[in-house]
C-alpha positions as a Markdown table, in Angstrom:
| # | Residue | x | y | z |
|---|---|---|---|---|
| 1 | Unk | 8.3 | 21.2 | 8.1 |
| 2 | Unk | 8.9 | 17.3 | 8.3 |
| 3 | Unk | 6.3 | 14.6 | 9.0 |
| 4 | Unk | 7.6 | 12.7 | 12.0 |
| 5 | Unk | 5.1 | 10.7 | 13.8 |
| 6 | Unk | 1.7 | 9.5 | 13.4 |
| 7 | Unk | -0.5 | 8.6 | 16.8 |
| 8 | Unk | -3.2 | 5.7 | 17.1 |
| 9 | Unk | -6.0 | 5.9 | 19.7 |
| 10 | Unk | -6.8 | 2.4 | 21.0 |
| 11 | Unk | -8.8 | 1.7 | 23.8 |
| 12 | Unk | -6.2 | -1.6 | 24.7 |
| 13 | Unk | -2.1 | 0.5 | 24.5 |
| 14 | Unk | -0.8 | -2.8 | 25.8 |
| 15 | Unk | -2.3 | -4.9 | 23.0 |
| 16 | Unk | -2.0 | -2.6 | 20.1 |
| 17 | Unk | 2.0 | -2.2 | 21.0 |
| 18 | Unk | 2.4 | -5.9 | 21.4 |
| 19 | Unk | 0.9 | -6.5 | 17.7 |
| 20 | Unk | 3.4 | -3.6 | 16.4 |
| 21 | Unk | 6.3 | -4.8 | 18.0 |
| 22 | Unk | 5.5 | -8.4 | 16.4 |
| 23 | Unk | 4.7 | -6.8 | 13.0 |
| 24 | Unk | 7.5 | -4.1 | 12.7 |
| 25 | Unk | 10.2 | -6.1 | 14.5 |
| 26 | Unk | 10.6 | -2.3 | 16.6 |
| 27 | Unk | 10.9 | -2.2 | 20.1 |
| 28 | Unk | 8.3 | 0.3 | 21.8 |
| 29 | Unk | 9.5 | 2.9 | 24.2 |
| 30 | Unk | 7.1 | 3.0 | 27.3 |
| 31 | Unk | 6.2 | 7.0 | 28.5 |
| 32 | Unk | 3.1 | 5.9 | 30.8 |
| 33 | Unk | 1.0 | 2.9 | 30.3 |
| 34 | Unk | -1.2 | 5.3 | 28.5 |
| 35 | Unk | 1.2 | 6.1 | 25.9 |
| 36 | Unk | 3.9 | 4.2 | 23.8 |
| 37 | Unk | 6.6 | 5.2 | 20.5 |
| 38 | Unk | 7.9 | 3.0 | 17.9 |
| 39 | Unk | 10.6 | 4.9 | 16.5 |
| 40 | Unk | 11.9 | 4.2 | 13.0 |
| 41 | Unk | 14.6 | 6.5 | 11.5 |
| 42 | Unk | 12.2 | 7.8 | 9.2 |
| 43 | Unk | 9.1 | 8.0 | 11.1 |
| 44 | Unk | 7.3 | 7.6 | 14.6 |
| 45 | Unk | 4.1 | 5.4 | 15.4 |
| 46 | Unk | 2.8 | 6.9 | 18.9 |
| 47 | Unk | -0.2 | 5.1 | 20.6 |
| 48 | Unk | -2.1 | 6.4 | 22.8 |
| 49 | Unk | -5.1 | 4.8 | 25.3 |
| 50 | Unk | -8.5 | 6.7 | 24.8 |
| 51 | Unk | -7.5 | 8.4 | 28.6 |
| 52 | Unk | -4.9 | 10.8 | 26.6 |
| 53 | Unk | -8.1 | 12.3 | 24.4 |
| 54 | Unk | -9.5 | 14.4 | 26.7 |
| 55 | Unk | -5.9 | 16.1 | 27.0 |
| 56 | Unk | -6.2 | 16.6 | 23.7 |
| 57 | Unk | -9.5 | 17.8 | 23.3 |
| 58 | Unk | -12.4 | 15.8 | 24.6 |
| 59 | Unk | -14.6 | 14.0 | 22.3 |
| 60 | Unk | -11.6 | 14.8 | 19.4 |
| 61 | Unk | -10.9 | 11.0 | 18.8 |
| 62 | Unk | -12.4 | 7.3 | 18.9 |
| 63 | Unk | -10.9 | 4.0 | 19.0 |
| 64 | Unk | -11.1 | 1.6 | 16.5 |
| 65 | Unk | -13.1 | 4.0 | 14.2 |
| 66 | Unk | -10.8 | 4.8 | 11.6 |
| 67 | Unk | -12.0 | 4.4 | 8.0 |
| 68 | Unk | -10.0 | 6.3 | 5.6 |
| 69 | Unk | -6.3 | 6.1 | 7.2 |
| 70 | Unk | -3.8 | 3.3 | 5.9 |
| 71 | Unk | -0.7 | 3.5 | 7.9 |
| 72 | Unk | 2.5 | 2.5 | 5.4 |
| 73 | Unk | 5.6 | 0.3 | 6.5 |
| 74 | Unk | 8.6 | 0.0 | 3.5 |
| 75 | Unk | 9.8 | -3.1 | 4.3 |
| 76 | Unk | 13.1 | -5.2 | 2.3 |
| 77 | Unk | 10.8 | -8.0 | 1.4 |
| 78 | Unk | 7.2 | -7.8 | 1.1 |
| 79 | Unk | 6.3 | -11.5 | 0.1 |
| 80 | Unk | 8.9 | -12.9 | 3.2 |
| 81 | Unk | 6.9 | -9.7 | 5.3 |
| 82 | Unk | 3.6 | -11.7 | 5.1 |
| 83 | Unk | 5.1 | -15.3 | 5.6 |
| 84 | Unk | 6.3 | -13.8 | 8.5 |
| 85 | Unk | 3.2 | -12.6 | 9.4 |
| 86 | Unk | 0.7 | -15.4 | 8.3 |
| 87 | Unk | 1.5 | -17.0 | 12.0 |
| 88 | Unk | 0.9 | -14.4 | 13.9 |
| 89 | Unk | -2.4 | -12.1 | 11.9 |
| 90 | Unk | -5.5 | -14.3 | 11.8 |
| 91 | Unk | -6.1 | -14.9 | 7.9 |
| 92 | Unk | -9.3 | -12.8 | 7.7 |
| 93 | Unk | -7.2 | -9.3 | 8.6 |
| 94 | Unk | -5.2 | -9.7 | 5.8 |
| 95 | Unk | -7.3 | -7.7 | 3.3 |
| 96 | Unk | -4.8 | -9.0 | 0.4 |
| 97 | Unk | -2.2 | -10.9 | 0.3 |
| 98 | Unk | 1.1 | -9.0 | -2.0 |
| 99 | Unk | 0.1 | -7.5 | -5.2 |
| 100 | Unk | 2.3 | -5.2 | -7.5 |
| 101 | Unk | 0.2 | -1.9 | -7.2 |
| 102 | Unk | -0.2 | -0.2 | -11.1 |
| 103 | Unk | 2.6 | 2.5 | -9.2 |
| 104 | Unk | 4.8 | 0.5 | -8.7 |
| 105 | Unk | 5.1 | -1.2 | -5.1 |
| 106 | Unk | 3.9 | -4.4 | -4.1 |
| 107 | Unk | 1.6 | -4.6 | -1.5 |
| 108 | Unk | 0.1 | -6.5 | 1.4 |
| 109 | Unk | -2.8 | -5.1 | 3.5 |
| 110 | Unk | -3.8 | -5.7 | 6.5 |
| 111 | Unk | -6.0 | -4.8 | 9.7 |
| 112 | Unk | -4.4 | -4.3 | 13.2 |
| 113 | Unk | -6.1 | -5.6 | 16.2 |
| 114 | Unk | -8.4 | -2.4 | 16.3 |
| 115 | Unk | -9.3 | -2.5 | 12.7 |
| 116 | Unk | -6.7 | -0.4 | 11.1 |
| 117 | Unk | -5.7 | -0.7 | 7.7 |
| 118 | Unk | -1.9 | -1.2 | 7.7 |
| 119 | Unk | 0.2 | -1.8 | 4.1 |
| 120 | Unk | 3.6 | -3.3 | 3.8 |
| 121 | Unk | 5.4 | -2.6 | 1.0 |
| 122 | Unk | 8.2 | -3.1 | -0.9 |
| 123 | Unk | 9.1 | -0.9 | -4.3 |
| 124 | Unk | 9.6 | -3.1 | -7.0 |
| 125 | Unk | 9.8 | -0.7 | -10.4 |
| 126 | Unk | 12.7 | 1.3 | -11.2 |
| 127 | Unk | 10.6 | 4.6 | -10.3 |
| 128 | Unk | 9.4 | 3.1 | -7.2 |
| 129 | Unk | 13.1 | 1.7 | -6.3 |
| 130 | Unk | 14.2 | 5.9 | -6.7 |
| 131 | Unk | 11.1 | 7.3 | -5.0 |
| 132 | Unk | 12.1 | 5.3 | -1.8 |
| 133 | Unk | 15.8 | 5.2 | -1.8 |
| 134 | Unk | 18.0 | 5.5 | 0.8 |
C-alpha cells in the first residue's frame, strides 16, 4: 500500500488552490471547478469544494473544521520558505516562525486560509537528513 494523496474540503476551491500554488510554488491541475490536484513526486494535495461531500457520503466532512490534521511540506530551506512567505501569509497565521524540533527538523507552522495547520520543514540532523533522503 502507498500513501499518495491527501484531500482538503473548503468551502472556497478557488481560494484555497490560489494560497497552495503561492505557498508550494506547484501548479494545480483543474478536474471541475469543484475539484483541484497539486501533484508532487511524492505526494498529492486534492481539494475539494463542500459540493463533492455528498458524493462521498453526506454529512461525512466540514470545511474549515479541522483540528487535529497538520499537513507536512519538506522543503530545501525552511528559514528562506517563511521569508518567502512573510509577504504573502498575514503574520497572525503563522503559529511559529522556524524552530529546530527535539527530532530533528526545523519547523515553521502555519494556517491556510481555512484554518489548517500546515508545517514546512527542512531536516537538519544527521538522522533527519537519512530519514528524508532522496
Amino acid at each position: 500500500m502507498d500513501f499518495v494523496s491527501i484531500r482538503v474540503i473548503t468551502g472556497d476551491v478557488a481560494r484555497l488552490v490560489a494560497f497552495y500554488e503561492m505557498a508550494t510554488g506547484v501548479q494545480a491541475t483543474w478536474f471541475t471547478e469543484d475539484f483541484a490536484e497539486l501533484r508532487t513526486p511524492i505526494a498529492t494535495l486534492a481539494v475539494a469544494g463542500t459540493r463533492t461531500v455528498p458524493l462521498l457520503a453526506p454529512g461525512s466532512s466540514r470545511a474549515a473544521d479541522n483540528h487535529s490534521v497538520i499537513l507536512e511540506f519538506l522543503v530545501d530551506d525552511v528559514d528562506a520558505a517563511y521569508k518567502r512567505l512573510a509577504g504573502s501569509v498575514p503574520a497572525s497565521d503563522f503559529v511559529n516562525e522556524p524552530t529546530t524540533m527535539p527530532w530533528g527538523n526545523r519547523s515553521l507552522l502555519f494556517r491556510d486560509p481555512d484554518g489548517n495547520l500546515v508545517n514546512f520543514f527542512t531536516p537538519v540532523t544527521a538522522a533527519a537528513k537519512e530519514k528524508f533522503a532522496r
